[in-house]
Backbone as JSON, one array per atom type, in Angstrom:
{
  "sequence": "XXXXXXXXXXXXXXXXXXXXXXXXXXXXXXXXXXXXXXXXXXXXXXXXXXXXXXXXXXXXXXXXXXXXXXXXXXXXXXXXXXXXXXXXXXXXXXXXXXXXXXXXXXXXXXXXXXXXXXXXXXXXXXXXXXXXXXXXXXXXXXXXXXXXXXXXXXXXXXXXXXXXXXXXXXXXXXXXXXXXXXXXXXXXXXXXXXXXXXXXXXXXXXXXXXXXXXXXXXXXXXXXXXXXXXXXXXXXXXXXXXXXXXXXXXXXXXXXXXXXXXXXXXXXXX",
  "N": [[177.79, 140.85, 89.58], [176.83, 140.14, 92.44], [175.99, 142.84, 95.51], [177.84, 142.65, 98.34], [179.52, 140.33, 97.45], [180.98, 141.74, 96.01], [181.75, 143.95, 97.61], [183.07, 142.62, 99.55], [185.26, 141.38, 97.98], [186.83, 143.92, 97.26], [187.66, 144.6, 99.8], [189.23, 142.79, 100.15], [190.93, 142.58, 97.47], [192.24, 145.78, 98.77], [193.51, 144.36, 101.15], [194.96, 142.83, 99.93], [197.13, 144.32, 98.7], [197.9, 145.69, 100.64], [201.25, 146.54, 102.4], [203.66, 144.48, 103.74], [204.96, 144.71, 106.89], [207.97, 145.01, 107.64], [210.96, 143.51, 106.13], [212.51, 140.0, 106.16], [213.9, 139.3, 109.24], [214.43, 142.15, 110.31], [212.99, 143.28, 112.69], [212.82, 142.99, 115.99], [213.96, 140.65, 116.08], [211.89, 139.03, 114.67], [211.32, 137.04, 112.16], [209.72, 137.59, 109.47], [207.13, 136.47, 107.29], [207.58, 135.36, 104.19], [205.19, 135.88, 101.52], [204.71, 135.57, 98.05], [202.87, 138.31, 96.3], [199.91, 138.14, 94.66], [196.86, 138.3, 93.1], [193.37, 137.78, 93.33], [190.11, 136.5, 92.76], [188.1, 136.13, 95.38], [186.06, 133.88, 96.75], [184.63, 133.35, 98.67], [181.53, 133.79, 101.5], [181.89, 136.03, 104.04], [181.52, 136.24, 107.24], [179.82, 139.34, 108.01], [179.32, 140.31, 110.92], [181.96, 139.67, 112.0], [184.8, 140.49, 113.59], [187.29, 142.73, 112.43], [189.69, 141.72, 113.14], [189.82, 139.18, 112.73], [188.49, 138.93, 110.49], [190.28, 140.09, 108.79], [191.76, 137.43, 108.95], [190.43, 135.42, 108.05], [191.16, 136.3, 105.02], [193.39, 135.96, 104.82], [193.75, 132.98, 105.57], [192.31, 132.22, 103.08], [194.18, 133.24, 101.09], [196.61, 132.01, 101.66], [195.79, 129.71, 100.83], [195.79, 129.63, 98.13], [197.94, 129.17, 97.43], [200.25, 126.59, 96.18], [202.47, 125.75, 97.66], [201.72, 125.41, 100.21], [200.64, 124.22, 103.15], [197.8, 124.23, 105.18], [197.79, 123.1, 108.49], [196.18, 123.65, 110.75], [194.17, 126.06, 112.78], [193.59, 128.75, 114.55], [193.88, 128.14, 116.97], [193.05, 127.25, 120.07], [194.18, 127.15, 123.41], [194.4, 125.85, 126.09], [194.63, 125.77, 130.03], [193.84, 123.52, 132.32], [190.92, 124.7, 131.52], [191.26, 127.13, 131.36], [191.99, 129.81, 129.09], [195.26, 129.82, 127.87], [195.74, 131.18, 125.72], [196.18, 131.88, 121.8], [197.45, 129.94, 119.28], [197.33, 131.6, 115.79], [197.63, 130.07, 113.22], [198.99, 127.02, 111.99], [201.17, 125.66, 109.89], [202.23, 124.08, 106.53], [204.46, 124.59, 104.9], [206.07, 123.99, 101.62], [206.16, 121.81, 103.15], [207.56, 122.01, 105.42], [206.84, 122.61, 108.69], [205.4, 125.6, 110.07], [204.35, 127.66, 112.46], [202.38, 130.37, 112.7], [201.85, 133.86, 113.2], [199.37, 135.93, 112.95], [198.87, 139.45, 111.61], [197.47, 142.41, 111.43], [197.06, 145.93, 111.15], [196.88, 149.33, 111.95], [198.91, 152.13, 112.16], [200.11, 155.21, 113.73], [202.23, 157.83, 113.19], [204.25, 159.25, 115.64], [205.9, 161.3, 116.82], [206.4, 162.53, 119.13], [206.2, 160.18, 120.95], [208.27, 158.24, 122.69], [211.33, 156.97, 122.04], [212.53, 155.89, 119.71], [212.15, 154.9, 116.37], [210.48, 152.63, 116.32], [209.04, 153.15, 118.16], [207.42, 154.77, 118.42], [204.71, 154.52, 116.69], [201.64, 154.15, 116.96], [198.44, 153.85, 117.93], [195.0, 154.95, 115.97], [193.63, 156.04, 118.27], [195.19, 156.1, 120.56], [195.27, 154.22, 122.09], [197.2, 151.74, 121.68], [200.07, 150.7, 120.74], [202.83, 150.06, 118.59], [204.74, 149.0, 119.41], [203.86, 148.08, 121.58], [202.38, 145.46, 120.9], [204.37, 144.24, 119.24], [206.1, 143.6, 121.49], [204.55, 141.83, 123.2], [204.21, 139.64, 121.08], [206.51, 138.82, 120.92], [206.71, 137.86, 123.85], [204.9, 136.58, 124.61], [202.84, 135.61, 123.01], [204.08, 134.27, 120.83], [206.04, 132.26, 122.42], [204.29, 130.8, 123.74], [203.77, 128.63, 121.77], [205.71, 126.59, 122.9], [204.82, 125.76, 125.27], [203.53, 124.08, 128.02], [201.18, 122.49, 127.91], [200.55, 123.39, 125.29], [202.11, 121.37, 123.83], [201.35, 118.66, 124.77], [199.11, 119.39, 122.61], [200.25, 119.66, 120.18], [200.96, 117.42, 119.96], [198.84, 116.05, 118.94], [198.44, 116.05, 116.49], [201.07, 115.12, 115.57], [203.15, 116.87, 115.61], [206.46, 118.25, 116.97], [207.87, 120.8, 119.01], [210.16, 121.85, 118.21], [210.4, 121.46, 115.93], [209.13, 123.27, 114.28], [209.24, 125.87, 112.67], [209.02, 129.21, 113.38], [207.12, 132.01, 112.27], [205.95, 135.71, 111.3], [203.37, 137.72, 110.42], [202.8, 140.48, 109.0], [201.19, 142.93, 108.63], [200.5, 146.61, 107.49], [198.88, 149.94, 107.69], [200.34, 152.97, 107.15], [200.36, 156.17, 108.77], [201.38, 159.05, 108.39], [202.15, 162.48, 110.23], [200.23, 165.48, 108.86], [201.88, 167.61, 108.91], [204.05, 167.02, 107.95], [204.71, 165.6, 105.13], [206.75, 163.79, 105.09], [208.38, 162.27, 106.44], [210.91, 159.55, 106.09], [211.55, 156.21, 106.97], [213.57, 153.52, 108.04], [214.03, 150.81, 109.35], [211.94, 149.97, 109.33], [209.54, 149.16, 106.81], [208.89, 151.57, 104.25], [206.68, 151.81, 102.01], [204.21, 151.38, 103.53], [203.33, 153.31, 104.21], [200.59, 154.97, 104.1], [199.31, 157.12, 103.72], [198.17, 160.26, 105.51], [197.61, 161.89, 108.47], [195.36, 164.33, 110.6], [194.37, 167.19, 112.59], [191.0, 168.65, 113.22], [190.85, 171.07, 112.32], [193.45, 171.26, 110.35], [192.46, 170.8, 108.17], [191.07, 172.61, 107.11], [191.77, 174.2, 104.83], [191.11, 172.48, 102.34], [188.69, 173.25, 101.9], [187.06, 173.45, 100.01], [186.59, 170.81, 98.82], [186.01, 167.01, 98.41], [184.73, 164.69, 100.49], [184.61, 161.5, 102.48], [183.45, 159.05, 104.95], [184.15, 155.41, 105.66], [183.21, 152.49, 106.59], [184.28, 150.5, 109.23], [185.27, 148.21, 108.3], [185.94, 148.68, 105.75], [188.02, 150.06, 105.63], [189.74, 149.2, 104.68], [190.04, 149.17, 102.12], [190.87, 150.43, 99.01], [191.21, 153.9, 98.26], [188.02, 154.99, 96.54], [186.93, 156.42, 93.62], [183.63, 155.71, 93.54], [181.77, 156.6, 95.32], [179.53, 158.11, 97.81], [180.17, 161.27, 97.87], [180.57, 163.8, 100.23], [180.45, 167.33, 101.52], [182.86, 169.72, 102.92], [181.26, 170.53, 104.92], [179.36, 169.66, 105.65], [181.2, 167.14, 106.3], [182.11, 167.96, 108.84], [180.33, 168.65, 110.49], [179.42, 165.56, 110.54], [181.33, 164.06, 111.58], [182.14, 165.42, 114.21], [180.07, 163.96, 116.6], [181.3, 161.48, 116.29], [184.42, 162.45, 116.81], [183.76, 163.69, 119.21], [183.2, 161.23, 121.12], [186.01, 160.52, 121.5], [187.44, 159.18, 119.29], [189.06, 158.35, 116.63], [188.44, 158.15, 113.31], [189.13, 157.1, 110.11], [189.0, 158.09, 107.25], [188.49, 159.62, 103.77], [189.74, 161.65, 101.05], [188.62, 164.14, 98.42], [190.27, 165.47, 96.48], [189.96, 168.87, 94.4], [191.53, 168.33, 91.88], [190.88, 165.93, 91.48], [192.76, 163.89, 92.72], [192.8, 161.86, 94.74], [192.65, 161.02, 98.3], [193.92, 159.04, 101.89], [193.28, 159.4, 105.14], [193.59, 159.88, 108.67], [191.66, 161.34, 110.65], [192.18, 162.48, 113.55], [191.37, 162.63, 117.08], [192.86, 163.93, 119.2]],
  "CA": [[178.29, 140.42, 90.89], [176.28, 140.89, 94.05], [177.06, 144.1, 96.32], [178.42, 141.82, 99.14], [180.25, 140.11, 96.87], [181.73, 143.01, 95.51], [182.21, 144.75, 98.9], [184.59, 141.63, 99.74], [186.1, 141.59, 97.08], [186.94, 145.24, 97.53], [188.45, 144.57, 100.93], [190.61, 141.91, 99.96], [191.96, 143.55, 97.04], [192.78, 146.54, 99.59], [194.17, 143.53, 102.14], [196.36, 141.97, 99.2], [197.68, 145.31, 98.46], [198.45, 146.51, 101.8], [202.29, 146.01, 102.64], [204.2, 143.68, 104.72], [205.71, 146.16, 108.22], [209.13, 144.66, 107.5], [211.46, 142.24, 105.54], [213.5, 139.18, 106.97], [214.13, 139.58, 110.6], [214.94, 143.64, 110.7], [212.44, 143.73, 113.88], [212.83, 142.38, 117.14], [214.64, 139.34, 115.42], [211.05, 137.9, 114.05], [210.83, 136.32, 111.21], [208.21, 137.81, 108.46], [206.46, 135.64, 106.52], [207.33, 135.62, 103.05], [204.37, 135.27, 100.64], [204.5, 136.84, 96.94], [201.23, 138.62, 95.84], [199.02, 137.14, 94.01], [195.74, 138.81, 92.74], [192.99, 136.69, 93.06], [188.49, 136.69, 93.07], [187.98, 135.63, 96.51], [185.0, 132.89, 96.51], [184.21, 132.6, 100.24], [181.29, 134.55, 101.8], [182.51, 136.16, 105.12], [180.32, 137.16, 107.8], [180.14, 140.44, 108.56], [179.67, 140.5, 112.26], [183.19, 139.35, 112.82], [185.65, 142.0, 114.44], [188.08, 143.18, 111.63], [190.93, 140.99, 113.35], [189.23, 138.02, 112.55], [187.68, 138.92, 109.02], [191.45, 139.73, 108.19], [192.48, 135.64, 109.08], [189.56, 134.75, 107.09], [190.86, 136.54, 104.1], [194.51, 135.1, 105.12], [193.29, 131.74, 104.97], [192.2, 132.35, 101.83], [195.71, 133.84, 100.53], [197.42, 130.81, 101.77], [194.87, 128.15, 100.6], [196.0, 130.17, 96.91], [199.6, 129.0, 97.19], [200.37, 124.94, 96.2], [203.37, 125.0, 97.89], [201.38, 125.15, 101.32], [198.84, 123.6, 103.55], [197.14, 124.86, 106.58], [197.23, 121.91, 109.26], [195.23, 123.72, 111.56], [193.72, 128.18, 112.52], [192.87, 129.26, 115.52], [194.29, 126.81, 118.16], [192.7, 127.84, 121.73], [195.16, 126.4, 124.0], [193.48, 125.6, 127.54], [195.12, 124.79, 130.9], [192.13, 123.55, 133.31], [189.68, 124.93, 130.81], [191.41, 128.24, 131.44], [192.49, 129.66, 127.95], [196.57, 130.23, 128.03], [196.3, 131.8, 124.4], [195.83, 131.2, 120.63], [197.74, 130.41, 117.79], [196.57, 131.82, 114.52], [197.87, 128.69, 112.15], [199.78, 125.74, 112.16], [200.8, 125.46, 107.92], [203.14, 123.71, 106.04], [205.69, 125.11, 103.73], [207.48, 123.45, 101.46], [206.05, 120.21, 104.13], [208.42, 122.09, 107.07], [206.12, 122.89, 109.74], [205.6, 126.82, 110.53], [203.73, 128.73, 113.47], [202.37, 131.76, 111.98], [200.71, 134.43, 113.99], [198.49, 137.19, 111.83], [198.7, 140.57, 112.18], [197.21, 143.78, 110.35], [197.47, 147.31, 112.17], [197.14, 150.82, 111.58], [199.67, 152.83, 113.12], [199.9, 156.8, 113.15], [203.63, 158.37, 113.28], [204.2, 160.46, 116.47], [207.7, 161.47, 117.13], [206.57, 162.8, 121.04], [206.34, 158.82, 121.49], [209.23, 157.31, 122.82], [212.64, 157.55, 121.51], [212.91, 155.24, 118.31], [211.13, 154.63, 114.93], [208.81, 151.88, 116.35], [208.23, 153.77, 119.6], [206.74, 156.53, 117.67], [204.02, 154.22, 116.01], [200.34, 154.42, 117.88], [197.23, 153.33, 117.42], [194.72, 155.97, 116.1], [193.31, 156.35, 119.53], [196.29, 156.32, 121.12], [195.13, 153.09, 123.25], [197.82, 151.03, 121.67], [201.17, 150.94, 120.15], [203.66, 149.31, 117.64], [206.14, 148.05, 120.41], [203.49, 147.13, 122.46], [202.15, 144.31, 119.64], [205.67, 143.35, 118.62], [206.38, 143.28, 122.71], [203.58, 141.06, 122.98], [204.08, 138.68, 120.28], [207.78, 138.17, 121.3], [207.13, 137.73, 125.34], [203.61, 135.59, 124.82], [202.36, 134.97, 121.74], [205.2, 133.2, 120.29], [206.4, 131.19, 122.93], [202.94, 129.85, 123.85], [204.15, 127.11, 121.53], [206.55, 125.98, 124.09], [204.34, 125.82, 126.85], [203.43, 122.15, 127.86], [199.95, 122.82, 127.34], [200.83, 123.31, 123.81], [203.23, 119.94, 123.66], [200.12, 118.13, 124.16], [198.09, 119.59, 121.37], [201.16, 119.65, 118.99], [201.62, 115.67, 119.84], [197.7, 115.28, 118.28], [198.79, 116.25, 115.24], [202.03, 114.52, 114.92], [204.6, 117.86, 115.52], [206.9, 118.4, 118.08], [207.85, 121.75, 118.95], [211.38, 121.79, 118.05], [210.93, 121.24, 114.47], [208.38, 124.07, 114.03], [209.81, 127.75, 112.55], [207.99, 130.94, 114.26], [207.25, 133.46, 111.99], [204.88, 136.22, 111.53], [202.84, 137.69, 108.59], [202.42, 141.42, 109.98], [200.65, 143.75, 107.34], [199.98, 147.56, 108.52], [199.01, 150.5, 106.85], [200.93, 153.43, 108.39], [200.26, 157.55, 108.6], [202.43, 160.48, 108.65], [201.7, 163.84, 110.34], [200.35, 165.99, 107.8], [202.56, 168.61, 108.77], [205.64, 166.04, 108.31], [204.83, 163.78, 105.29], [208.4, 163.14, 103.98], [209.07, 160.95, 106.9], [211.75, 158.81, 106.27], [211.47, 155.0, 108.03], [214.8, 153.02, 108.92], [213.88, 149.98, 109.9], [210.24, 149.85, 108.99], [209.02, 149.39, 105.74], [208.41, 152.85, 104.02], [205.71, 151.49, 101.11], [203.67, 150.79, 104.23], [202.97, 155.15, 104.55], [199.8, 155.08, 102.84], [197.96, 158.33, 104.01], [198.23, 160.98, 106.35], [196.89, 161.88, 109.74], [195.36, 165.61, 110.69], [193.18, 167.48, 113.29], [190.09, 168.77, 111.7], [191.09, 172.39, 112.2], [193.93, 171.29, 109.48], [191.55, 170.7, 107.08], [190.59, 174.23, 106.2], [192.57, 174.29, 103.31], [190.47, 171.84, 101.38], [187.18, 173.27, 102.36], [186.35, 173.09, 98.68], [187.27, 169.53, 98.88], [184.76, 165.77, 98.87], [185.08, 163.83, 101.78], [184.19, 160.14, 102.78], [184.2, 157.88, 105.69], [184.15, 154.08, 105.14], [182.95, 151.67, 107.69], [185.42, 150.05, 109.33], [185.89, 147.0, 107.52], [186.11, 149.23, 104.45], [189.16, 150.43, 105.83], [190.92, 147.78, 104.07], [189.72, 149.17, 100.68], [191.86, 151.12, 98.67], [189.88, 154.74, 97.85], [187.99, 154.68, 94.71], [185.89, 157.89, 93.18], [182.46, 155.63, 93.07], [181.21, 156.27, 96.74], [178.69, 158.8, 98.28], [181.27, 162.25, 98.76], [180.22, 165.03, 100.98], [181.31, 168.39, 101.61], [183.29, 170.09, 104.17], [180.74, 170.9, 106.15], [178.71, 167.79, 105.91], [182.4, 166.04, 106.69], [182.38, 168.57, 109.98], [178.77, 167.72, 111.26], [179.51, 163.93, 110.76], [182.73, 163.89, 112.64], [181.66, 166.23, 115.29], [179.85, 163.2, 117.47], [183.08, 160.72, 116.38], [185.47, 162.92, 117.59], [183.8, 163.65, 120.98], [183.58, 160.13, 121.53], [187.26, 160.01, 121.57], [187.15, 158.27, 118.14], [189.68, 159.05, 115.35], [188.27, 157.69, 112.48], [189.57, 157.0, 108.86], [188.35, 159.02, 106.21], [189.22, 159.76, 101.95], [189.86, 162.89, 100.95], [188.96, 164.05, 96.74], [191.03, 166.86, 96.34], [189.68, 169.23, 93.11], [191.93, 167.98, 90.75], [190.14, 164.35, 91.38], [193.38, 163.22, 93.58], [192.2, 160.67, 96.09], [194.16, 160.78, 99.61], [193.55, 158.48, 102.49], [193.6, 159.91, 106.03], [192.77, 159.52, 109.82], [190.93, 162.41, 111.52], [192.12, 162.6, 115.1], [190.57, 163.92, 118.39], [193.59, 164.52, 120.04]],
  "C": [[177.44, 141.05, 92.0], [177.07, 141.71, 95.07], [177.86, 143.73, 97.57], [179.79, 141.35, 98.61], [181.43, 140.87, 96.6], [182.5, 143.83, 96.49], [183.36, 143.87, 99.28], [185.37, 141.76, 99.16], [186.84, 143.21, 97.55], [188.37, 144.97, 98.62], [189.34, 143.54, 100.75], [191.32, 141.94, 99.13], [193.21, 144.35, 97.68], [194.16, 145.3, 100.78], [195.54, 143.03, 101.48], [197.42, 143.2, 98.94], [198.55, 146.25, 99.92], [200.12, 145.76, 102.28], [202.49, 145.53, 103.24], [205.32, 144.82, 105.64], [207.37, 145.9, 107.68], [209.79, 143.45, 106.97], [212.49, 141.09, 106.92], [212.89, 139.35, 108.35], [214.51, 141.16, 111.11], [214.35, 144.09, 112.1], [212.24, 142.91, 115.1], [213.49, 141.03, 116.93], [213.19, 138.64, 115.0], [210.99, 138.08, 112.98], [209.96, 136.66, 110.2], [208.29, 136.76, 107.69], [206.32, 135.85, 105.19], [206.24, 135.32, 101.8], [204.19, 136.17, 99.55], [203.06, 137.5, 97.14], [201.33, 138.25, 95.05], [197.71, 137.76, 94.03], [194.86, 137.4, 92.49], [191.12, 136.88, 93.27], [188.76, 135.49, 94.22], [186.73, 134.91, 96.54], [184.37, 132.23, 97.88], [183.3, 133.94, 100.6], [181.91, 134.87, 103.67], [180.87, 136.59, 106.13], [180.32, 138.41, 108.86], [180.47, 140.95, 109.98], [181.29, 140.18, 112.73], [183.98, 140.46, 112.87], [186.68, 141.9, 112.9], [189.12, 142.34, 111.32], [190.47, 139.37, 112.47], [188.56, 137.96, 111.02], [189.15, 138.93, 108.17], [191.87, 138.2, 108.15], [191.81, 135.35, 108.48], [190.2, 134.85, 104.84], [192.7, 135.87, 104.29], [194.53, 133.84, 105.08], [193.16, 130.78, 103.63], [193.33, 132.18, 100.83], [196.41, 132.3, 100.36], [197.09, 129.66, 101.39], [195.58, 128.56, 98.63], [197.27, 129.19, 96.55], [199.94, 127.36, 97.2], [201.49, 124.39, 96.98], [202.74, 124.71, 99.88], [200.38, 124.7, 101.69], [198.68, 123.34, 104.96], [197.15, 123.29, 107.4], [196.06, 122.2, 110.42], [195.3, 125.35, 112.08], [192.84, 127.67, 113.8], [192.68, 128.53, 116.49], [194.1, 127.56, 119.26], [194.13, 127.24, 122.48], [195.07, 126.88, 125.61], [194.52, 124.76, 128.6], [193.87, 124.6, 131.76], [191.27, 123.91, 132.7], [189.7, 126.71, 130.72], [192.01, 128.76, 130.12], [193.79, 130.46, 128.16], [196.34, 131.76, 126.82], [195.84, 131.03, 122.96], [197.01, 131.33, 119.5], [196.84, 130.31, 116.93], [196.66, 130.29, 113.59], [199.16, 128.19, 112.1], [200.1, 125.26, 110.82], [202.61, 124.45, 107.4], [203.6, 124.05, 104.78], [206.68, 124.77, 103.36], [207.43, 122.02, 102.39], [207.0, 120.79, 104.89], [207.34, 122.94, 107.46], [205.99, 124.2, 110.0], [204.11, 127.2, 111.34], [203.55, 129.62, 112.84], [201.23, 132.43, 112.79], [200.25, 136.22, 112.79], [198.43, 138.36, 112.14], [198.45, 141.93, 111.19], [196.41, 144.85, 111.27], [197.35, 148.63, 111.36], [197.73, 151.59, 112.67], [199.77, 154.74, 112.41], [201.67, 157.2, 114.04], [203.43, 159.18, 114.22], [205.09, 160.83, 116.92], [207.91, 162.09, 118.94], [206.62, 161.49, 121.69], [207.68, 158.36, 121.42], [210.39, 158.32, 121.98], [213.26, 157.14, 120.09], [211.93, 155.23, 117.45], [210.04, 153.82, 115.34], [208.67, 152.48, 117.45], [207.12, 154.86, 119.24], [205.3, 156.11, 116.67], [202.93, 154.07, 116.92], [199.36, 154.51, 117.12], [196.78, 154.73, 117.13], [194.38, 156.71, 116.87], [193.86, 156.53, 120.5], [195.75, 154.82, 122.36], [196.54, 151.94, 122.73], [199.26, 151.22, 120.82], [202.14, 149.84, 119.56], [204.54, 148.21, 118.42], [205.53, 147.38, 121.4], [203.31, 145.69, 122.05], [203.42, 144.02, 119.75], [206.41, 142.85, 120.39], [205.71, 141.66, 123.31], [203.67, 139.68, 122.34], [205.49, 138.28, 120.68], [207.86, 137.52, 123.18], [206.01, 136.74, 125.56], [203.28, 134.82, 124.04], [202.71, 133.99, 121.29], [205.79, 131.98, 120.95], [205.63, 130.19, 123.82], [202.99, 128.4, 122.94], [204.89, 126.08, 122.14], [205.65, 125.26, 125.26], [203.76, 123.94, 126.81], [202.1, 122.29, 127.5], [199.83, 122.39, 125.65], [201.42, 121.73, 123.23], [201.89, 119.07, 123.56], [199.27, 117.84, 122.93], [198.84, 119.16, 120.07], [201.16, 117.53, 118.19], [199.99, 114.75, 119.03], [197.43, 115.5, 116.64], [200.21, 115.97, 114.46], [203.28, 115.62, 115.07], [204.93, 118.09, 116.75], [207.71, 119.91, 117.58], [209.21, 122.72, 118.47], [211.69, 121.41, 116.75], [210.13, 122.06, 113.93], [209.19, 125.68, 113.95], [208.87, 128.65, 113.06], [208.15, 131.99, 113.0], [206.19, 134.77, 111.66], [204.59, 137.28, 110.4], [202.25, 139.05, 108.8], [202.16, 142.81, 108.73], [200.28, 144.75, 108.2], [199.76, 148.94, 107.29], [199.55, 151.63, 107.75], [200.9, 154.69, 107.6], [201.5, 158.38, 108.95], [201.69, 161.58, 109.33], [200.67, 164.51, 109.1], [200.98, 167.09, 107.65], [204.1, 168.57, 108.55], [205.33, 164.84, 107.0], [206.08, 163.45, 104.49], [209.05, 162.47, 105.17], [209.89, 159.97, 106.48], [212.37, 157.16, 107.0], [212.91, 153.99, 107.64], [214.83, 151.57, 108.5], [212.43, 149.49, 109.06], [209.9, 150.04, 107.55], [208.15, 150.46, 104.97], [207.05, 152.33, 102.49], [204.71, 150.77, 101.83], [202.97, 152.42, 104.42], [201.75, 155.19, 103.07], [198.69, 156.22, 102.8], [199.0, 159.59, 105.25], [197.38, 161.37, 108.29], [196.66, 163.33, 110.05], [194.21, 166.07, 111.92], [192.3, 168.26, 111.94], [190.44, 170.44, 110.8], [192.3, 172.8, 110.74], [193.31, 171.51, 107.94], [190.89, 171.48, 106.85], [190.76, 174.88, 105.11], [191.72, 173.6, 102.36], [188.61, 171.68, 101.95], [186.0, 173.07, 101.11], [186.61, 171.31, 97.91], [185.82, 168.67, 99.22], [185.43, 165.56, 100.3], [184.24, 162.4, 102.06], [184.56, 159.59, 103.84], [183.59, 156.6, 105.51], [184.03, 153.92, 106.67], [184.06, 150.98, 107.87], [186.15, 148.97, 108.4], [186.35, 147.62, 106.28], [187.27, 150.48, 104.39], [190.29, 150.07, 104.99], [191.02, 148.76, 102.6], [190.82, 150.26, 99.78], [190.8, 152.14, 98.13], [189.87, 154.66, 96.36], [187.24, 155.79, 94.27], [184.73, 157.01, 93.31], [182.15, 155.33, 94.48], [180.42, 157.87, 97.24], [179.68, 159.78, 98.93], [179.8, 163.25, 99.22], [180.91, 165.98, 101.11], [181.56, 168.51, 102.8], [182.55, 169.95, 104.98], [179.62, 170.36, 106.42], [179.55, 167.13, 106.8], [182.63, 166.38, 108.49], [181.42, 168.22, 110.99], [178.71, 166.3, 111.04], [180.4, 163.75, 111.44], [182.29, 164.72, 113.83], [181.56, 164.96, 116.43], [181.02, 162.3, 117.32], [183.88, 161.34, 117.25], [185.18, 162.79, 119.19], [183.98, 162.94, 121.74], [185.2, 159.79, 121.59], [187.82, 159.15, 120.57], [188.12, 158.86, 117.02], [189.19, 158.01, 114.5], [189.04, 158.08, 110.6], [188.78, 157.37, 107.68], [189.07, 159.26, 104.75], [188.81, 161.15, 101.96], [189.51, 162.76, 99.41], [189.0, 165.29, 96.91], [190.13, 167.56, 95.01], [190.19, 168.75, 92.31], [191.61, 166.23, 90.52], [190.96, 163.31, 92.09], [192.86, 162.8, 94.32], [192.92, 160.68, 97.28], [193.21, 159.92, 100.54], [193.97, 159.41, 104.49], [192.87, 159.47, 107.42], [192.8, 161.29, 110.65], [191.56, 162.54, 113.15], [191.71, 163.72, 116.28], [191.78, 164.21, 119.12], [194.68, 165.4, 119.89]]
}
C-alpha cells in the first residue's frame, strides 16, 4: 500500500473510532445522528491541502456513501443572498428516503472547570480561542435554521424538498481531554468514551523525563497512537515545543511511557 494511502487510511480509522459528543437529544435538544460503525478501506484519495474541517466531510461522505440505507442528495450547499454568502449546509441525505439536514462536526475540547459554570461550559478549545457552547450556540442560533431562511426555500424547491418535511440533525464527533491533575472526571451529560487523553503544562512532564515523545501533524491528529513513528526524548520533546508554545500554540502530542503504554495528550501554553 502506498504511504499516502496508508496515512489516510490511518486517519480514518482514527475518525471511525473517535466517539459521537452525545446520544439522542441530551444537548441543547439536537438531534445526533445515529450511524453504527462500520470498519472499512477507504478508496478515495484526499487532498492534503484541505483544512482538517473539510478533510473530516470528505471522510464523512465516505462513511455515509458505506451505508445502503442512505443517499447523499447534495454537500456543501453555499446559500447566497445577492451573491452575499448567508451560510452552508454540510449535506442534504436521505434516510430510510426521509429527507435529513445534517451539519458535520469534529472538535477537540480540553476540560477546564474555571470555565463557566456547567459541564459544557467547561469545554475549550486547545488555545482557548473557542469553546463547546460556543459551537453548539452557533449551530442552534444559525447554522440550523439557515434552512428556513427564504434564500434556502429557493434552493430546497431545485431539488424537489420543502423545508417542513426535512429532520435537523447533527453528526458531532470530538475527542475530549482531562486535566492531568484531574483524570477521573466524571461527564453528565456528555459522552464519557469521548475522554481520550489528557492535557498538561510542560513543567508537568518531569515525571516522564525517561519517557518517548511524538508530535503528529495535524491531520494526524485523527490517528489513533501507534509505536511505529519517529519517538524522541524529553529533551528533544522540550526544544521542539519551545517555538510552539511561544507562538501561543498548544499542540497534540503521544506520550510512550517505559512500560510501552501509549497516552495521547495536548501540551498547553497557558
Amino acid at each position: 500500500m502506498h504511504q499516502k494511502t496508508k496515512d489516510i487510511q490511518k486517519r480514518y480509522d482514527g475518525f471511525l473510532q473517535t466517539n459521537c459528543l452525545w446520544k439522542g437529544n441530551a444537548i441543547f435538544g439536537l438531534q445526533h445522528f445515529n450511524l453504527p460503525y462500520k470498519s472499512s478501506k477507504i478508496n478515495s484519495i484526499l487532498d492534503e491541502k484541505l483544512r482538517l474541517g473539510k478533510y473530516i466531510e470528505r471522510f464523512v461522505s465516505f462513511e455515509l456513501a458505506q451505508d445502503a440505507s442512505i443517499e447523499i442528495v447534495s454537500e456543501n450547499i453555499q446559500i447566497q443572498k445577492e451573491k452575499i454568502t448567508l451560510g452552508e449546509l454540510d449535506c442534504i441525505l436521505l434516510k430510510d428516503k426521509k429527507p435529513v439536514h445534517l451539519e458535520i462536526i469534529y472538535k477537540f475540547y480540553l476540560f477546564d472547570a474555571s470555565v463557566g459554570t456547567s459541564e459544557i461550559d467547561h469545554f475549550i478549545g486547545p488555545n482557548r480561542k473557542d469553546s463547546l457552547v460556543e459551537k453548539l450556540t452557533k449551530l442552534k442560533g444559525k447554522q440550523l435554521p439557515l434552512l428556513y431562511s427564504n434564500e434556502c426555500l429557493k434552493y430546497l424547491k431545485t431539488i424537489n424538498l420543502s423545508s417542513e418535511n426535512i429532520a435537523q440533525q447533527v453528526y458531532f464527533k470530538a475527542q475530549l481531554f482531562v486535566p492531568f491533575s484531574d483524570k477521573k472526571i466524571q461527564l453528565s451529560k456528555i459522552n464519557n468514551d469521548c475522554i481520550v487523553g489528557f492535557y498538561s503544562k510542560l513543567e508537568e512532564l518531569e515525571q516522564f523525563s525517561n519517557c518517548k515523545f511524538f508530535i503528529p501533524i495535524k491531520k494526524d491528529w485523527l490517528v489513533v497512537p501507534h509505536e511505529n513513528v519517529n519517538w524522541c526524548s524529553f529533551i528533544q520533546f522540550k526544544e521542539e515545543t519551545n517555538s510552539i508554545l511561544e507562538r501561543q500554540f498548544s499542540p497534540l502530542c503521544w506520550l510512550k511511557k517505559e512500560n510501552g503504554e501509549i497516552e495521547k495528550f495536548f501540551l498547553v501554553w497557558w
